[in-house]
BALOBA-1460 file (C-alpha; in Angstrom, 3 decimals):
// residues 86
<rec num="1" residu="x" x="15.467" y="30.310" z="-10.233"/>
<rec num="2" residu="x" x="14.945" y="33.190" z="-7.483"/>
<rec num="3" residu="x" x="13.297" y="33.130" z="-4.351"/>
<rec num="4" residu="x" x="10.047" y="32.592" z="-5.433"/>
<rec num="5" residu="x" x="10.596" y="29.695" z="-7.944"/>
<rec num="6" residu="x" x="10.525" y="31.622" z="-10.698"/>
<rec num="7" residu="x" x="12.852" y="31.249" z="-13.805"/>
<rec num="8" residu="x" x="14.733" y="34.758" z="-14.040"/>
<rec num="9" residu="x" x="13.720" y="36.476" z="-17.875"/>
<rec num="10" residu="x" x="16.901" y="36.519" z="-19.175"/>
<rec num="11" residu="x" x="16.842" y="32.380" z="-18.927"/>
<rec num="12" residu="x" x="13.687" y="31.984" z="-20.600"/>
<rec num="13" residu="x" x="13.874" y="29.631" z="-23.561"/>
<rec num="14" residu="x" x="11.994" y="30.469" z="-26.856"/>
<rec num="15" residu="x" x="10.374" y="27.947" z="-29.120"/>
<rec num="16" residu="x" x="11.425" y="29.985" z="-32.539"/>
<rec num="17" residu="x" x="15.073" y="30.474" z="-31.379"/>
<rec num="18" residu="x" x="17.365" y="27.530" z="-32.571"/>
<rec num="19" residu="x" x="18.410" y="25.264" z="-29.765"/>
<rec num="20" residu="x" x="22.165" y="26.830" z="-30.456"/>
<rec num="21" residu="x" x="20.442" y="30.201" z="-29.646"/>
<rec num="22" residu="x" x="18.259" y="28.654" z="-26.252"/>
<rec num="23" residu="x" x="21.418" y="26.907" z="-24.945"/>
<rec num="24" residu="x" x="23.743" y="30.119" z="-25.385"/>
<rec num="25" residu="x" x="20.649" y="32.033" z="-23.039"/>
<rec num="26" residu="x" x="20.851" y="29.081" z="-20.323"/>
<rec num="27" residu="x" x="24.477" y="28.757" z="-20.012"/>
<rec num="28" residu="x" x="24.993" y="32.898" z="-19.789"/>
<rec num="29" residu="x" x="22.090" y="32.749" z="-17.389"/>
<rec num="30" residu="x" x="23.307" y="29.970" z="-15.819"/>
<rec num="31" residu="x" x="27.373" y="31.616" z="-15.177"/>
<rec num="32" residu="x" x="24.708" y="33.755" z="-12.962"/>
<rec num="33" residu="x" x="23.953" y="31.352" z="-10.396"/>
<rec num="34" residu="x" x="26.773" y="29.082" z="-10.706"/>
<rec num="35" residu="x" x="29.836" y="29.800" z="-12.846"/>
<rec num="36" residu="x" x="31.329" y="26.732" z="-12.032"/>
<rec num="37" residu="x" x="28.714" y="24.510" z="-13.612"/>
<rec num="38" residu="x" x="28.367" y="26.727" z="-16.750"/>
<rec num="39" residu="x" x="32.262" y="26.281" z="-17.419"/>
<rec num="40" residu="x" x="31.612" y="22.527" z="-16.389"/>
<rec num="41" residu="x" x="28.779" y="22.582" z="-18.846"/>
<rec num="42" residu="x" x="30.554" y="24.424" z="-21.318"/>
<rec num="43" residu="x" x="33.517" y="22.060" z="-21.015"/>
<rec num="44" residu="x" x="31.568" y="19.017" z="-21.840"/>
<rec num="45" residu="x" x="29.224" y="20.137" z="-24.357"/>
<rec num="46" residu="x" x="30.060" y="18.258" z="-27.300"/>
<rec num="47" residu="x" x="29.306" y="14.992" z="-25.436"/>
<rec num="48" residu="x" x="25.858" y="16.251" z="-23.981"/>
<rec num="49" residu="x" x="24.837" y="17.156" z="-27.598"/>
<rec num="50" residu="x" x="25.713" y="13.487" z="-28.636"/>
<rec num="51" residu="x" x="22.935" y="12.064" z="-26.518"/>
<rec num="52" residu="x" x="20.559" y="12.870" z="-28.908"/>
<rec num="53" residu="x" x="21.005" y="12.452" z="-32.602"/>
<rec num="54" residu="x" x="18.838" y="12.514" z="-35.662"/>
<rec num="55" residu="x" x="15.947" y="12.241" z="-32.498"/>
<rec num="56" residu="x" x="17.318" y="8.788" z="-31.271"/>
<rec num="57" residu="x" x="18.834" y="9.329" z="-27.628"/>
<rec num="58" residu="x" x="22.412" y="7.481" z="-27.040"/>
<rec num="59" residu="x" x="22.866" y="5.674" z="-23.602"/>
<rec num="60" residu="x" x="26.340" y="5.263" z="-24.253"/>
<rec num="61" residu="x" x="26.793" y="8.883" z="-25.107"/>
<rec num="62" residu="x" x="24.608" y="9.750" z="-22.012"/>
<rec num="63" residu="x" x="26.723" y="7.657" z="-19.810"/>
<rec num="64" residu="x" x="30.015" y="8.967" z="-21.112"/>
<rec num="65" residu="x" x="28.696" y="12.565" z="-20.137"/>
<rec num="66" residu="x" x="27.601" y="11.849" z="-17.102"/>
<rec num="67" residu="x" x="30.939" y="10.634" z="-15.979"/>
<rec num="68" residu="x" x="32.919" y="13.584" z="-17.207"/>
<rec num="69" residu="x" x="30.478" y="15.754" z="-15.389"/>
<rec num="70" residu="x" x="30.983" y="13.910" z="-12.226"/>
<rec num="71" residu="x" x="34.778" y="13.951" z="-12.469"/>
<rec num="72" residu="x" x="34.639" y="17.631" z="-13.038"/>
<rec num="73" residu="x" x="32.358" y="17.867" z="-9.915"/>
<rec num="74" residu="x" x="34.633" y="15.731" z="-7.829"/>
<rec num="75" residu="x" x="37.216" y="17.900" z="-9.047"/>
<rec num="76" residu="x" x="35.282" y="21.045" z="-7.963"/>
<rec num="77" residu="x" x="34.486" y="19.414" z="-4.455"/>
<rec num="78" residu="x" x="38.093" y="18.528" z="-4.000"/>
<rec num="79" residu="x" x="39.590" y="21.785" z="-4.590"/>
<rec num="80" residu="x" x="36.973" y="23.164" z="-2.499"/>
<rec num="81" residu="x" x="38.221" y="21.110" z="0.485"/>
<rec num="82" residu="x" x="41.832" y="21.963" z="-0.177"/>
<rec num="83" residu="x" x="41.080" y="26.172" z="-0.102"/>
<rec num="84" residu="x" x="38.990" y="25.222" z="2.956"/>
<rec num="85" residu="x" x="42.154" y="23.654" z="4.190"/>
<rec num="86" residu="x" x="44.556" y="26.743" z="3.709"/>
């Protein structure tokens, strides 16, 4: 988002791309703002598309993502701390 709250064009998702095709645009649009959570996104993505199968969402699956995107953010926070340390 910019200043004003708006989503930038180039993240705009479009109803007859494939959802392949809208998650490629949000993840280049995303290495924009935040590089680190693309590659953290990008790192992970085979267990955020198993939350949702055949339209049935996975708790389990869910969970399991959630926790590898908090280690990675941990991770992230950590070496943070350490540079800030040098």
């Amino acid at each position: 988002m910019n200043d004003q709250g708006e989503q930038p064009t180039s993240a705009q998702l479009a109803e007859p791309k494939s959802f392949r095709e809208n998650c490629a645009t949000f993840l280049m649009s995303l290495e924009e703002v935040d590089a680190d959570m693309a590659a953290i996104l990008r790192d992970n993505w085979d267990a955020l598309i198993a939350i949702v199968r055949d339209g049935q969402r996975n708790s389990k699956a869910r969970s399991e993502f959630n926790t590898k995107v908090a280690i990675a953010l941990d991770s992230l926070l950590e070496a943070t701390k350490t540079e800030g340390e040098a």
